[in-house]
C-alpha positions as CSV (number, residue, x, y, z in Angstrom):
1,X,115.4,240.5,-4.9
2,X,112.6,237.9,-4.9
3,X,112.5,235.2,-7.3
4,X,110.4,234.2,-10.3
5,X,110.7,230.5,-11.8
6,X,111.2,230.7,-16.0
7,X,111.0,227.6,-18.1
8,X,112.7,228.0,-21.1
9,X,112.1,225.1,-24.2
10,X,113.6,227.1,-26.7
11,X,111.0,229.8,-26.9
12,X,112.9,232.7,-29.0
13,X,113.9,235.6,-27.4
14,X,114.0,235.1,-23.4
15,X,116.3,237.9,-23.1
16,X,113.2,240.4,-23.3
17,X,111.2,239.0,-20.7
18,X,114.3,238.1,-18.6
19,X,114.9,242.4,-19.0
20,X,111.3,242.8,-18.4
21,X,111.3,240.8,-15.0
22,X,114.1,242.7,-13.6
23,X,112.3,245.8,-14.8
24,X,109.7,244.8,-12.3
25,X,112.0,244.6,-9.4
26,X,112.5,240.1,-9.3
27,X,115.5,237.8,-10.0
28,X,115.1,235.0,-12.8
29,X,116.2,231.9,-11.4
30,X,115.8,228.7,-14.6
31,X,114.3,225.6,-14.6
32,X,117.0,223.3,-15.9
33,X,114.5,219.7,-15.3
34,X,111.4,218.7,-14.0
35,X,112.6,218.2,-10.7
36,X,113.3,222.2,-10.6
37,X,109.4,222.5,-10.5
38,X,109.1,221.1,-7.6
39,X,111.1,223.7,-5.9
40,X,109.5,226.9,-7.7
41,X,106.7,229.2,-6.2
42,X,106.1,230.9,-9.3
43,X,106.4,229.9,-12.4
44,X,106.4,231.8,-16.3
45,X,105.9,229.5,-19.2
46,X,107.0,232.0,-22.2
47,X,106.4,230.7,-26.0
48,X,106.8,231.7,-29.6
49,X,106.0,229.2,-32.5
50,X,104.5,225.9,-33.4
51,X,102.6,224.8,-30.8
52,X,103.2,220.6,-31.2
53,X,107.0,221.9,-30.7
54,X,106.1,223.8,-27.4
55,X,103.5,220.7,-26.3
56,X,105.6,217.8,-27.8
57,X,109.6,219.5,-26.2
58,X,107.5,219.8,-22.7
59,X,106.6,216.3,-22.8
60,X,110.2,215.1,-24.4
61,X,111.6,216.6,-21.3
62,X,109.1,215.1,-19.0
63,X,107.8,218.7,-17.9
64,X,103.9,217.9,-18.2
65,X,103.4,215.9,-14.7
66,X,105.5,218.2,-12.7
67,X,103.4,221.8,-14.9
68,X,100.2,219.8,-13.8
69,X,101.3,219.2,-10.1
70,X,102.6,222.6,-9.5
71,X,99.3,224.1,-11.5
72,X,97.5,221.7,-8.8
73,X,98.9,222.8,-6.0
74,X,97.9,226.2,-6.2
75,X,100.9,227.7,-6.9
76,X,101.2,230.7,-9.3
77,X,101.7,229.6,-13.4
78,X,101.8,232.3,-16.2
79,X,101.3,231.2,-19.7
80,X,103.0,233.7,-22.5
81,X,101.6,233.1,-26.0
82,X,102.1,229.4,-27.0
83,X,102.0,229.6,-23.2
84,X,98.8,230.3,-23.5
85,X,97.8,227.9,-26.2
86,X,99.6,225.1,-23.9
87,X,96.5,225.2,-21.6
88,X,93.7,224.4,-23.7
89,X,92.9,221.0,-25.2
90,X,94.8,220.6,-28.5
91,X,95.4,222.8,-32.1
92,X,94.2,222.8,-35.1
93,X,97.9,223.7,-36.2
94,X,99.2,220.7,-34.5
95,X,96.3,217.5,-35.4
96,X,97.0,214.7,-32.4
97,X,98.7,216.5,-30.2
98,X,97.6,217.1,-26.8
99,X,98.1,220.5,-24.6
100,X,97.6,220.5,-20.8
101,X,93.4,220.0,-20.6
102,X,92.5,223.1,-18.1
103,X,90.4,224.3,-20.9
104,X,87.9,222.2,-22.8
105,X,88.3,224.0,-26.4
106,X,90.7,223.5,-29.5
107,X,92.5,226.6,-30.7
108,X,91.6,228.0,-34.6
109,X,93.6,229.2,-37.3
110,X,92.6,233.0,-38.5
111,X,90.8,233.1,-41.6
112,X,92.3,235.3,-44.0
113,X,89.1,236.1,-45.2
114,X,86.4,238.2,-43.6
115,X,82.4,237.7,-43.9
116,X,82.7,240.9,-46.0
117,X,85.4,239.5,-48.3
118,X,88.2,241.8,-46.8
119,X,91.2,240.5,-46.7
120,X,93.2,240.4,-43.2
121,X,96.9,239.2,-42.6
122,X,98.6,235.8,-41.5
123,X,100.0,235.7,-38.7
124,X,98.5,238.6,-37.2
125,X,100.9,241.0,-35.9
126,X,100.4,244.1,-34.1
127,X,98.9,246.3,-30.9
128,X,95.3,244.8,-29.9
129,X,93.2,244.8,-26.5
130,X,92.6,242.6,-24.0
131,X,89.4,243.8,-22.0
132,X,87.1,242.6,-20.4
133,X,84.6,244.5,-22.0
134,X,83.0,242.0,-23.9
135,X,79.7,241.4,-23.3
136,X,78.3,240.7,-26.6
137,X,75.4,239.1,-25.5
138,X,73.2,237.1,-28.3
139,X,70.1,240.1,-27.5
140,X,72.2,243.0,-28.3
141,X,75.4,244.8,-26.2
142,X,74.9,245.2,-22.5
143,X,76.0,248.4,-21.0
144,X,77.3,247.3,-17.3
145,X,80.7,247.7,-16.6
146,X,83.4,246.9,-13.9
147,X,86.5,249.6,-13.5
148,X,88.4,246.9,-11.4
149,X,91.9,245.7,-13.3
150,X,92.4,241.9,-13.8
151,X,95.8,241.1,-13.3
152,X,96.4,245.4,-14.5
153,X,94.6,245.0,-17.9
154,X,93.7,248.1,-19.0
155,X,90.8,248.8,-21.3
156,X,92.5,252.0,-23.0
157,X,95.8,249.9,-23.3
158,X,97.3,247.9,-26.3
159,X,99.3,244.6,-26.2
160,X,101.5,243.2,-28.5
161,X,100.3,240.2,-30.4
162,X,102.0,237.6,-32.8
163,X,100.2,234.5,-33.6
164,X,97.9,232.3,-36.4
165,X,96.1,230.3,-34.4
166,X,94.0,231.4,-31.4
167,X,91.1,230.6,-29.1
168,X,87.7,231.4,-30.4
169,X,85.3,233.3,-27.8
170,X,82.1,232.3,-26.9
171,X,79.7,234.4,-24.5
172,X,79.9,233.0,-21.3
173,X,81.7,229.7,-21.9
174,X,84.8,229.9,-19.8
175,X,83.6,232.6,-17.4
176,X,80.6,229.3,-16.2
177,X,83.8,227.1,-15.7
178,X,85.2,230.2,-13.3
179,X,87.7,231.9,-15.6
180,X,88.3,235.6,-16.5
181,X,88.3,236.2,-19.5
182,X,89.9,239.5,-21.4
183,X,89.2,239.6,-25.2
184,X,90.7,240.9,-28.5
185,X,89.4,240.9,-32.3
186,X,90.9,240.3,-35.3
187,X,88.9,240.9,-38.0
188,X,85.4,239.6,-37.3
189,X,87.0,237.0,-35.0
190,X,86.9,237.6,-31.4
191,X,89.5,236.0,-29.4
192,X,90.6,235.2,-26.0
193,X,93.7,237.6,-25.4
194,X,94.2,236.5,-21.6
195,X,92.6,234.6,-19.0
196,X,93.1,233.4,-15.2
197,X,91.5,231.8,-13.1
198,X,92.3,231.0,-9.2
199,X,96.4,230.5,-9.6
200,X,96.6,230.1,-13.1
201,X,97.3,233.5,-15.2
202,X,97.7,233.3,-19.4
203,X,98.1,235.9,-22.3
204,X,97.7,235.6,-25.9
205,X,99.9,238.9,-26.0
206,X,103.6,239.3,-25.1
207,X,103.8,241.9,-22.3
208,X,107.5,241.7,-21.8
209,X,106.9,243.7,-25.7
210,X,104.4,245.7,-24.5
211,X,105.5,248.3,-23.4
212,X,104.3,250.2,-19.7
213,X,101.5,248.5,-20.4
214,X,102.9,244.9,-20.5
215,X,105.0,245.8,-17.8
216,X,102.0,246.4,-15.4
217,X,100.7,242.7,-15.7
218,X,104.0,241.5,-15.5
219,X,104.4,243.3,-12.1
220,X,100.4,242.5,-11.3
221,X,101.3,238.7,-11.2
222,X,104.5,238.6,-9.8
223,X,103.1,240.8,-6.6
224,X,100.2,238.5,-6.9
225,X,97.9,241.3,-7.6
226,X,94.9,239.7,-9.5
227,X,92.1,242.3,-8.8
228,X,93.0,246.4,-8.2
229,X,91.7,249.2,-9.4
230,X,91.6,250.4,-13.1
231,X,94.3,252.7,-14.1
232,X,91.7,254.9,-15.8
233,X,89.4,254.9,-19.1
234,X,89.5,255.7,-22.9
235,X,87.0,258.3,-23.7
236,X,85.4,255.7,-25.5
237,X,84.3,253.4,-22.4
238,X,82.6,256.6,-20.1
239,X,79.6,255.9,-21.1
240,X,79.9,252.5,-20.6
241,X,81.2,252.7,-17.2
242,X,78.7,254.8,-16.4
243,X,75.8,252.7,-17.8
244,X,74.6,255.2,-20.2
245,X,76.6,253.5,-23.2
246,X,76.8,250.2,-24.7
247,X,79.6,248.1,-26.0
248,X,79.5,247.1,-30.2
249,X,81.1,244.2,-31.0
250,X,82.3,245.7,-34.1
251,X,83.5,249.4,-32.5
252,X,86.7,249.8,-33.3
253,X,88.0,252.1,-30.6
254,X,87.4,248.7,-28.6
255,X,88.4,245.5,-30.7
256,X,90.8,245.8,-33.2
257,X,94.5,245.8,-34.6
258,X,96.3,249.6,-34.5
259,X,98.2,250.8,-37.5
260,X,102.0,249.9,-36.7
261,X,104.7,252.8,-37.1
262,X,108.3,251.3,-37.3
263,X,111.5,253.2,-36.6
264,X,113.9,252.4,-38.8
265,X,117.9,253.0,-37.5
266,X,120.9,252.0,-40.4
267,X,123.8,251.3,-38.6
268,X,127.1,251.0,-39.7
269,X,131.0,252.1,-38.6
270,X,131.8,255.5,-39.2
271,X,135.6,256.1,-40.4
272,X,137.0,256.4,-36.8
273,X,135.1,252.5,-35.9
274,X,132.3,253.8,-33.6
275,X,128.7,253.1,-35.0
276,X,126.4,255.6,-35.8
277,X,122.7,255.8,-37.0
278,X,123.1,257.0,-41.2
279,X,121.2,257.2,-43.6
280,X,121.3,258.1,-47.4
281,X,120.0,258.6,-51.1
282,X,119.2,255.4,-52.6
283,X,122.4,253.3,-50.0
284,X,124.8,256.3,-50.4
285,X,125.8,257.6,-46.8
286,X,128.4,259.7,-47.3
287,X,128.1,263.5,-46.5
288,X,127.7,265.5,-50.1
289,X,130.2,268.5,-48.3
290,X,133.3,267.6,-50.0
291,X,134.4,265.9,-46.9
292,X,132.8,262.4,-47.7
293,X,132.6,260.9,-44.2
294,X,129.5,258.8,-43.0
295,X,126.5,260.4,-42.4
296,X,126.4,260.6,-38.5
297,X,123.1,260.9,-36.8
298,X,123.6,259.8,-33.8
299,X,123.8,256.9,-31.6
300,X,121.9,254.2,-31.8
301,X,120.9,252.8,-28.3
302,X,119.8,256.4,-28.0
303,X,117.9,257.5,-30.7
304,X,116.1,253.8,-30.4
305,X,114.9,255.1,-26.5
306,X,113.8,258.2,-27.6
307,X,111.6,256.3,-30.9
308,X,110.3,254.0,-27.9
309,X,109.3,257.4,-26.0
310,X,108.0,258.5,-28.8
311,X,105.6,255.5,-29.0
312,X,107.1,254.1,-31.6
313,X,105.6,250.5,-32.3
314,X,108.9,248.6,-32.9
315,X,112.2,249.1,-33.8
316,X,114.3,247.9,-36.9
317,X,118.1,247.8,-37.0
318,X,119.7,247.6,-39.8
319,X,123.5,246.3,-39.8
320,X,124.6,247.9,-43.4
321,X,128.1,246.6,-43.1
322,X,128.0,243.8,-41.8
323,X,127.2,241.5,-44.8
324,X,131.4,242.1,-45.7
325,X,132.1,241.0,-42.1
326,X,130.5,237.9,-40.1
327,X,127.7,238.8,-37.6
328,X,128.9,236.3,-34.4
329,X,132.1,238.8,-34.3
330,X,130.4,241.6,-34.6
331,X,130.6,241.7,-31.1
332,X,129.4,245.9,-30.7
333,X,126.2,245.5,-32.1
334,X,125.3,242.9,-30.3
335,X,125.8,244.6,-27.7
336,X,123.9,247.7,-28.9
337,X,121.0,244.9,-28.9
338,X,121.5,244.1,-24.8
339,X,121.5,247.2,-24.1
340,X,118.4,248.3,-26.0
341,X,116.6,245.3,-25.0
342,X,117.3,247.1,-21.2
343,X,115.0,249.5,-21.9
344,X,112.7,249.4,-25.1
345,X,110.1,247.0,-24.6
346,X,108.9,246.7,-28.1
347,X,109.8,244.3,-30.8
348,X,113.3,244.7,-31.6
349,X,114.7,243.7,-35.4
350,X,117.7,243.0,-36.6
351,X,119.1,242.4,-40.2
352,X,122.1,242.3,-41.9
353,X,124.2,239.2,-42.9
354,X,122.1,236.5,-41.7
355,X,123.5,233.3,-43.7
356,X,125.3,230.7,-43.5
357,X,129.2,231.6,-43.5
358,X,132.6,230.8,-42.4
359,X,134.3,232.4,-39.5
360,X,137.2,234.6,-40.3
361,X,138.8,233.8,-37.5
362,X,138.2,229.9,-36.6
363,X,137.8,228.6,-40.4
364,X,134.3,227.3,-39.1
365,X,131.1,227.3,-40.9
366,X,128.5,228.8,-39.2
367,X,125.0,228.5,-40.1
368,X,122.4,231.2,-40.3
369,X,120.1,229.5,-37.6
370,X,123.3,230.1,-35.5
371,X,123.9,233.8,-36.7
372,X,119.9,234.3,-35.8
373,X,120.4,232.4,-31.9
374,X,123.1,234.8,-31.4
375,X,120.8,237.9,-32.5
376,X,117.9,236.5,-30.3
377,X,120.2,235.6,-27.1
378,X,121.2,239.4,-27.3
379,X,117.8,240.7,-27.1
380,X,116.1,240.7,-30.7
381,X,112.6,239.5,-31.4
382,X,112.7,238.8,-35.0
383,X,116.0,238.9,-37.8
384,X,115.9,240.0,-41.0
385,X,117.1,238.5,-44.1
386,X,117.9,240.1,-47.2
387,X,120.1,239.0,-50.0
388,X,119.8,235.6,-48.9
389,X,116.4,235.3,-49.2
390,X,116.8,236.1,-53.2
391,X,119.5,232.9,-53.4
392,X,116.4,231.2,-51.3
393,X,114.4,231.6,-53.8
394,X,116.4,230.8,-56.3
395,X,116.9,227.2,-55.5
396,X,113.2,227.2,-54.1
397,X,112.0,227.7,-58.3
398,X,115.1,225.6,-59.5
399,X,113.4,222.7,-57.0
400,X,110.0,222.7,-59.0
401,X,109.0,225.0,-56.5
402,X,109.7,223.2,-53.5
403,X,111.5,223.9,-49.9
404,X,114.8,222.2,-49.9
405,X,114.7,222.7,-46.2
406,X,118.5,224.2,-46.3
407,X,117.6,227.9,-46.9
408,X,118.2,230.4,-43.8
409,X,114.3,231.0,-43.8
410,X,113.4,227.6,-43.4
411,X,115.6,226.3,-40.5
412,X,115.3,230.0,-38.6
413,X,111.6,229.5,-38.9
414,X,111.5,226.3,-38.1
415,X,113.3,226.5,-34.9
416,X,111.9,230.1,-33.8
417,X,108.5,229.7,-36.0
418,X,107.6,232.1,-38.5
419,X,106.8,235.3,-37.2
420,X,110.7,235.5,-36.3
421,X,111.5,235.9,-39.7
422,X,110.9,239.0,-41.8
423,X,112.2,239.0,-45.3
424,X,113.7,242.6,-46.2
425,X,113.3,243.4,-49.9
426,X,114.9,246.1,-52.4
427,X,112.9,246.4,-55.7
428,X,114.0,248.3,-58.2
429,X,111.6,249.9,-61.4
430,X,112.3,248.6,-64.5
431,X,110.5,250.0,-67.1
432,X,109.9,248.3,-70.2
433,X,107.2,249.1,-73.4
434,X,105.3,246.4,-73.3
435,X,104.6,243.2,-70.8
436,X,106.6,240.8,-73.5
437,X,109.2,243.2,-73.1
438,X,111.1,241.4,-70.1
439,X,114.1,239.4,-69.3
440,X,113.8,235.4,-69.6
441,X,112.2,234.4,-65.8
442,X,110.2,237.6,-65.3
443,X,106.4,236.7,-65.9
444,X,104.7,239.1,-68.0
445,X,102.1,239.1,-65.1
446,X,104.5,240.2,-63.0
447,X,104.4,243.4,-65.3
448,X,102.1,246.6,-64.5
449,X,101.3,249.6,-65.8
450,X,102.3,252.3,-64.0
451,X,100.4,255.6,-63.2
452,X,104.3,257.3,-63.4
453,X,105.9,256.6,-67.0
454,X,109.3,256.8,-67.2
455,X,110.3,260.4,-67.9
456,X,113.0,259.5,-70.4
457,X,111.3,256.9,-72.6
458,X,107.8,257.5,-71.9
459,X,107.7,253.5,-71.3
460,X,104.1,253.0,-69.4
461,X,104.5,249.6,-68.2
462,X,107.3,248.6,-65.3
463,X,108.7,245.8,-63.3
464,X,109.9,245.2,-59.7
465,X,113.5,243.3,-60.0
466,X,115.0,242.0,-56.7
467,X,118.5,243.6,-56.0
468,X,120.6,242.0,-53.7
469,X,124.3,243.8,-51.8
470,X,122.6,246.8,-50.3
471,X,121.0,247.3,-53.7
472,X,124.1,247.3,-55.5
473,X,123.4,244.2,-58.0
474,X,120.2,244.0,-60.0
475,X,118.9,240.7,-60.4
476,X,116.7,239.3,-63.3
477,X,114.2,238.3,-61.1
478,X,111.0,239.7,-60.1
479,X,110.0,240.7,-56.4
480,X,106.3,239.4,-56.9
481,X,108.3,235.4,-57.4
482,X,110.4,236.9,-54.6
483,X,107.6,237.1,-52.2
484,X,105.4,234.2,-53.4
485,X,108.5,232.0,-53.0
486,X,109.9,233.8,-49.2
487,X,106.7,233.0,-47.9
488,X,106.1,228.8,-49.1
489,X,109.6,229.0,-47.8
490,X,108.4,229.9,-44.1
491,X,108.8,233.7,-44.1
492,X,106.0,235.9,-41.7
493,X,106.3,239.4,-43.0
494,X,108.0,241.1,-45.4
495,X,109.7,244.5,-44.9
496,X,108.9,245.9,-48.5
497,X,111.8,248.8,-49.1
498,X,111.6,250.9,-52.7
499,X,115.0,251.5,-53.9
500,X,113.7,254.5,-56.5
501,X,112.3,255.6,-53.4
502,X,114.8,256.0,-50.9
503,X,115.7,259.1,-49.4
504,X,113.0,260.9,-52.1
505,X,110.7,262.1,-49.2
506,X,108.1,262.0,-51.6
507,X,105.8,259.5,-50.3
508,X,106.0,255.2,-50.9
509,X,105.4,253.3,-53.8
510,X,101.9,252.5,-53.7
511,X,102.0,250.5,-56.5
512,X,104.7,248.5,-55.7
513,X,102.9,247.9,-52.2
514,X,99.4,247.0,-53.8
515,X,101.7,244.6,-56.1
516,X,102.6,242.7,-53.4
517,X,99.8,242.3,-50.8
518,X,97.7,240.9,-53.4
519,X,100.6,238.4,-53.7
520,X,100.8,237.3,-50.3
521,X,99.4,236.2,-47.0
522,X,101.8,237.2,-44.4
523,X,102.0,240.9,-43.2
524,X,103.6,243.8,-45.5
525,X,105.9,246.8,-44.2
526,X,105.9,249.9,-46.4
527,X,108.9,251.4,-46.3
528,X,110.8,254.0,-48.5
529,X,110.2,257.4,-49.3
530,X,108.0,258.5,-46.3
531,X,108.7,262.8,-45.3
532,X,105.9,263.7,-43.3
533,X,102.7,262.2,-41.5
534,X,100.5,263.0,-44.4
535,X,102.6,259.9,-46.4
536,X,101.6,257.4,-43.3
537,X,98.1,258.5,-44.1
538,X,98.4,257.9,-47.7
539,X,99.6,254.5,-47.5
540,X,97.2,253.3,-44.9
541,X,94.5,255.2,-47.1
542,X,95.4,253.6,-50.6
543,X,96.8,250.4,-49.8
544,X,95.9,247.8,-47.1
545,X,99.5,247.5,-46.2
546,X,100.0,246.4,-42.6
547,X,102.4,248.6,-40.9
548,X,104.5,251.9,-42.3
549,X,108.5,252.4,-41.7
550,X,110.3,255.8,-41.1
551,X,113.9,256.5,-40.7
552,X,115.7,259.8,-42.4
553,X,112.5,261.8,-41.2
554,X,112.8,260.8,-37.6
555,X,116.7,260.7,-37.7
556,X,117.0,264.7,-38.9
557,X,114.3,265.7,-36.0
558,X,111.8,267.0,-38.8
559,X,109.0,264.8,-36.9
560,X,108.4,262.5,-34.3
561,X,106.8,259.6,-34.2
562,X,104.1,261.2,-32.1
563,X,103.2,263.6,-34.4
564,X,102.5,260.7,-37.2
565,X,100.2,258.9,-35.0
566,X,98.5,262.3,-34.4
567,X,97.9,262.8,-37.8
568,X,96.7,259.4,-38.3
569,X,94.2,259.5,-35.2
570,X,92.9,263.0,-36.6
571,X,92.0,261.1,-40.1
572,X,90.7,258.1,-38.0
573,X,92.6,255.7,-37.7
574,X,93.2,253.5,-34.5
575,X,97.4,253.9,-33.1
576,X,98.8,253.0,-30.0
577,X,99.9,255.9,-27.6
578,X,102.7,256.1,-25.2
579,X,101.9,255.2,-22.0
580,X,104.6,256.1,-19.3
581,X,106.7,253.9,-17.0
């Protein structure tokens, strides 16, 4: 097979785009040192995280000269995300240090507030564009239109993006320096998605995660395909390519994040040792026919395909067992992660017993940033932490409130940066009858009152306390501190999971979602207690929640992920669809 040149500085998962390249028919070979450069046709610069890590590890290693050379000599170079980032001038998240200078122009940090006062999420994570249909020109949109493909962009496709900081565009400021430039928008904040000029090819995006999509720019710039034609046009862009429509800066069909739809798999041993997708009431798995056994609903490299086919925007494991054994011998679901990683290309997460811990077998400690490089090396894209993340916060308050540096969050995020780490958390109601009515350490504005009084005591006014074990200890401590303290700590989302909920099919817990997106910065996942596409609706409707997670409706075959994202599109709202390999 031919050859493609990666350079890996500790960039997350490689495993993806190592799965992706071979998906497009070429060998990885590595760059172990500088001197490898010299020696490499083309070469992928892949990158998650902080960019004066990415800039700063390059130069440490003495990579820069030999990036510039091989950039200089006209041989091919394709920056991934940081990647990306690594061309330009300097950051803003990184003051002093430099990047490689082929673009004149500092990257930004997204403002969480729009001009109208709406509120968006940091980091921003999701399916965006990256078109060249941009031409927002200072006298009003201009209606022509070019149907050729740079490097197989597509203007009716969707990319997978994860990032804080990105590179502002202006009208006509790269493209007089020679580049192509393909944007995205976040907010009212245009951006440069990808770019290329001559030998030099970048995205913003992580196509390896982007499904068909992604794939066909990977493929583009390995075949050395810069310019072909268009695989087709949206609806939306007819008009424009046929000059009797013109482009808004602010049309949403164009520029702008999709609403995320997350398939949620539980996996566990059954009682013969094999393990199945389950799920349950409130954590209980076991079949209700006398017989007791685990819920068995299939497998899980399998029904993860088929969510993937379905167009499902990522995929969350859940590893319910293994916080009584230790992850780094839990050597079948790793592998369930290699082999999905084969063929899903969308974000892949995986939680369950990331902490620090000793190994049964050796006596060793083994950290959790250890537990999480063993979970990324085998194909994930982000972990999840749960109970550990309450203990986390925990010593975060009993600190005055500050990072000790020691918690799992901190030293994954650190190494991987923060959109690698999602925080999973089970609330439970308590109802109380009045806000002074709470344990010692709840705040009594942490305390709401609830449209659903408790049916027993009539009790109007509730709070959210953390649980911890799968949901089997309640602990005095409310999930509003949890949050605030997860994400000071370094967390970038939170997976938001209603206990009361669970298993109910009778729609989330929009209260307890509103409760904590006006708590935070970083993105919120609904999940819990979703039955049929009108409860995706709802939650988009009445909350500003970023993405919504299913899992028992999906699991029993009642609905497909498809039929959610019609429902959403016939109530308006902007999804990603499945676009075939």
């Amino acid at each position: 097979m031919p050859k493609v040149h990666l350079l890996d500085y500790v960039a997350g998962n490689i495993r993806s785009l190592v799965n992706a390249i071979e998906k497009c028919g070429y060998e990885v070979e590595w760059i172990r040192s500088p001197e490898d450069v010299k020696f490499a046709d083309k070469i992928i610069l892949p990158g998650v995280g902080h960019f004066g890590h990415c800039l700063n590890s390059l130069a440490k290693a003495g990579y820069l000269p030999a990036i510039h050379e091989h950039i200089k000599a006209g041989k091919p170079f394709f920056g991934i995300c940081v990647g990306l980032q690594a061309l330009f001038t300097g950051s803003v998240e990184a003051p002093g240090v430099s990047g490689l200078g082929l673009l004149p122009q500092t990257l930004q940090r997204f403002t969480p507030t729009n001009a109208d006062s709406s509120r968006k999420s940091i980091p921003c994570i999701g399916w965006n564009d990256a078109t060249t249909v941009h031409e927002f020109a200072a006298s009003g949109p201009v209606t022509e239109f070019s149907n050729q493909s740079f490097y197989g962009l597509n203007p009716g496709s969707k990319y997978y993006y994860v990032h804080s900081y990105f590179a502002p565009y202006v009208q006509g400021e790269l493209e007089a320096l020679g580049w192509t430039v393909a944007t995205a928008r976040y907010g009212d904040e245009t951006y440069i998605g990808a770019l290329g000029r001559e030998n030099v090819f970048a995205t913003q995006f992580h196509p390896e995660k982007s499904g068909a999509a992604g794939l066909r720019v990977i493929k583009a710039f390995l075949d050395g395909r810069q310019w072909s034609q268009a695989p087709g046009l949206p609806a939306q862009l007819n008009g424009v390519a046929n000059g009797t429509a013109a482009v808004s800066p602010l049309q949403g069909g164009l520029n702008g994040l999709t609403r995320r739809i997350i398939a949620c798999l539980d996996v566990r041993n059954n009682d013969a040792g094999d393990l199945v997708v389950t799920k349950g009431d409130q954590y209980d798995v076991r079949e209700k026919d006398g017989g007791s056994a685990v819920r068995n609903l299939g497998k899980p490299v399998a029904m993860a395909e088929k969510y993937y086919r379905q167009s499902a925007d990522e995929i969350t494991f859940l590893n319910i067992t293994s916080f009584r054994d230790c992850p780094v011998t839990d050597l079948p679901m790793l592998e369930v992660l290699r082999q999905t990683s084969k063929s899903v290309f969308v974000p892949l997460t995986i939680g369950g017993g990331i902490r620090d811990m000793v190994d049964p077998a050796t006596k060793k400690t083994i950290s959790a940033l250890d537990v999480a490089k063993l979970y990324f090396e085998s194909g994930a894209d982000k972990v999840s932490i749960g109970s550990d993340a309450v203990s986390a916060a925990e010593e975060y308050y009993a600190n005055g409130s500050r990072p000790t540096g020691k918690s799992s969050i901190e030293t994954i995020s650190a190494y991987y940066g923060r959109q690698a780490v999602v925080v999973s958390v089970d609330p439970k109601r308590i109802f109380v009858a009045s806000p002074s009515d709470v344990p010692a350490g709840v705040p009594e504005s942490h305390v709401i009152k609830t449209s659903l009084p408790d049916s027993k005591t009539g009790n109007e006014y509730v709070y959210y306390a953390c649980t911890i074990h799968g949901g089997r200890t309640l602990k005095p401590f409310s999930v509003k501190s949890l949050v605030i303290a997860v994400e000071a700590l370094g967390a970038g989302e939170i997976l938001l999971n209603a206990i009361d909920r669970d298993g109910s099919n009778s729609g989330y817990d929009l209260e307890l979602i509103s409760d904590v997106k006006e708590a935070v910065e970083i993105p919120v996942i609904a999940s819990s207690g979703a039955g049929n596409p009108g409860h995706f609706v709802e939650v988009f409707e009445k909350t500003n929640v970023d993405a919504a997670l299913g899992a028992g409706m999906f699991h029993r075959g009642e609905w497909e992920v498809s039929q959610v994202k019609e429902e959403l599109t016939k109530q308006g709202y902007l999804v990603r669809g499945f676009e075939g390999e």
